[in-house]
N, C-alpha and C positions, 0 to 999 in steps of 0.2 A: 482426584484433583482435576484431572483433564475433563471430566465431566461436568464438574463445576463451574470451569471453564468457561465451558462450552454453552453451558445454561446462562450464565452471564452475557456473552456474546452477543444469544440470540435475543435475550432480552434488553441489551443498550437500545438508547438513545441516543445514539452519538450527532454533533450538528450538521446540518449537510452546506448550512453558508456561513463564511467569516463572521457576516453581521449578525449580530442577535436579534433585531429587530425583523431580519427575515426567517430566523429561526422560530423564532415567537408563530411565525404561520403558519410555518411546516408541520407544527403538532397541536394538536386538539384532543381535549375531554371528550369521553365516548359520549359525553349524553348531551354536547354540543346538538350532532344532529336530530335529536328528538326535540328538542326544544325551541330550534329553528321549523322544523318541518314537517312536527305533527301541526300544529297552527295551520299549517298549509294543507292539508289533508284534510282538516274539518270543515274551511273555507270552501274548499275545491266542490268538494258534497253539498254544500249549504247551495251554493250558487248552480249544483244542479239542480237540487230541490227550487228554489225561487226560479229557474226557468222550467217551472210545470214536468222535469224529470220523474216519474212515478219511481216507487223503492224496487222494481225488477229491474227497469231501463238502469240505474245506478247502479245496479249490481251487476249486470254484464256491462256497462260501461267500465264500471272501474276494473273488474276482474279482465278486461281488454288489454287496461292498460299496465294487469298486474303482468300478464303475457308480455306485452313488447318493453316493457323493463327486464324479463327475465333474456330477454335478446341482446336488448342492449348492453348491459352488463354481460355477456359472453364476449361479446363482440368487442368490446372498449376494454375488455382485459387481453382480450386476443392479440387484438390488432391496433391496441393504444399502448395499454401496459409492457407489452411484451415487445415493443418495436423498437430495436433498435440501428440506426443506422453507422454502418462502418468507416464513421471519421470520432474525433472527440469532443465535438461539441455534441452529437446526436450522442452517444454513449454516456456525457454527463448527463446530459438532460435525459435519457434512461433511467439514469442510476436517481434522481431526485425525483421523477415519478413514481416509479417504481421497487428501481433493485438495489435500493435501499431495505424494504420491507423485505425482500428476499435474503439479502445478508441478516437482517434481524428483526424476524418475524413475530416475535414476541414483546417487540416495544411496545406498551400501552396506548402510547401516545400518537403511535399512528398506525391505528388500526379500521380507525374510521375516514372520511374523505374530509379534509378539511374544508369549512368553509368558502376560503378564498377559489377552490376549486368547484365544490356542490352548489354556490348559489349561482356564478353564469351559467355552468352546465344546464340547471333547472331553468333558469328562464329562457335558453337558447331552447330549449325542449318544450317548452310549452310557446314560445312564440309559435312554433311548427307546427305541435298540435292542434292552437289556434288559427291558424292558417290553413290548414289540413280539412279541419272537424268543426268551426264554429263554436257554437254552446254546446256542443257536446263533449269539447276537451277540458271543460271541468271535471267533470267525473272522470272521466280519461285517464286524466295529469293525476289526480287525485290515487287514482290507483297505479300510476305510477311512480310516484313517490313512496306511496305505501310499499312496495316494491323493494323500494330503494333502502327504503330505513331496513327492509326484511335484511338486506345485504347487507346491510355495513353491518347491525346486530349481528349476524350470523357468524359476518366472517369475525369479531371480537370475539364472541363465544367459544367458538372451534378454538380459536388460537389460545385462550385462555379456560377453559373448563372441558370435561368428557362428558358429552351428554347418556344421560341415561335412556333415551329409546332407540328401537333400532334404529331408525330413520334417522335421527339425529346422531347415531354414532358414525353411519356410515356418510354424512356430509361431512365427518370431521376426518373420516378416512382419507375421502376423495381428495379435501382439500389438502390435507396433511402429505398426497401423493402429489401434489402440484409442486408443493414446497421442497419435499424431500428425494423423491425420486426422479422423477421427467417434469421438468416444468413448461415442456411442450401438451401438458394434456391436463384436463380437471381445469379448464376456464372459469367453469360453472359454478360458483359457489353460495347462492342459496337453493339453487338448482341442478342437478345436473342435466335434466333433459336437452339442454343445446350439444354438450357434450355426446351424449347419445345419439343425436340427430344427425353430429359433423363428423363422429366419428372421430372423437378427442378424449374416450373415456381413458383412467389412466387404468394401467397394465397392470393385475394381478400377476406380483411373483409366485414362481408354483413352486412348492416347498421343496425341499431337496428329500 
């Protein structure tokens, strides 16, 4: 029974505002983000192609920007998701970014970035890029977003299915050690490589 529980739990959706109408934002359809922002992925490529990008320059352009998405995403769960400061207004605003999804991991409904959050993020990132790179942060953007969508899928997956290859079981480890054990460690969740680099891999326990 207490296991039953406890499965229930982690899979609520419980509301995080009085109002419905801001609850309504708070949660989104995992296949929102695909729908929104593969559109924008096959744009981004087109528009490298139409500024004379040849298919190699596209392909380390965008695999660049596959790279500083997997940065960003370390970093913005680091040092975005995880910060909270010690009064209570920083600690709600915590708990409705974030450690909500930490109390219950298993919601369906927010396991992807909701819009209201992914579409400024996106254009605040590609203003930069564009400012940055020119015409080159089409492909750029493009592989960064491609990126992005790897993330939000992944971390859905992990939370709801066991992948059958290594690689893929051991991202649901990682991740499932963010959640369950230290959640000082395992930022990294289409990735670990940032983790490795910072020195945030999470700790195997060593069997008794």
């Amino acid at each position: 029974m207490e296991a039953h529980d406890r499965s229930e739990k982690l899979s609520a959706s419980p509301p995080l505002f009085k109002s419905e109408f801001l609850n309504f934002f708070s949660r989104v359809h995992p296949a929102v983000p695909a729908v929104i922002f593969v559109p924008v992925v096959v744009g981004m490529e087109w528009l490298g192609i139409h500024n004379s990008y040849g298919i190699w320059q596209l392909l380390l352009l965008s695999l660049a920007g596959i790279g500083v998405w997997t940065l960003t995403e370390y970093w913005l769960h680091r040092m975005v998701f995880h910060w909270e400061p010690d009064n209570a207004v920083g600690r709600r605003m915590h708990f409705i970014i974030h450690g909500i999804h930490h109390d219950h991991p298993n919601d369906k409904m927010r396991l992807v970035m909701p819009p209201s959050v992914s579409i400024p993020l996106a254009a605040l990132f590609f203003a930069a890029f564009w400012l940055i790179l020119g015409d080159a942060s089409f492909p750029v953007f493009g592989g960064f977003i491609f990126g992005y969508l790897a993330y939000d899928y992944t971390h859905y997956y992990v939370h709801h299915f066991v992948p059958k290859t290594t690689f893929g079981k051991r991202l649901r480890e990682h991740h499932m050690r963010h959640h369950f054990q230290d959640h000082r460690f395992g930022y990294g969740v289409s990735s670990p490589l940032w983790d490795l680099a910072f020195r945030t891999l999470p700790r195997r326990r060593k069997k008794q």
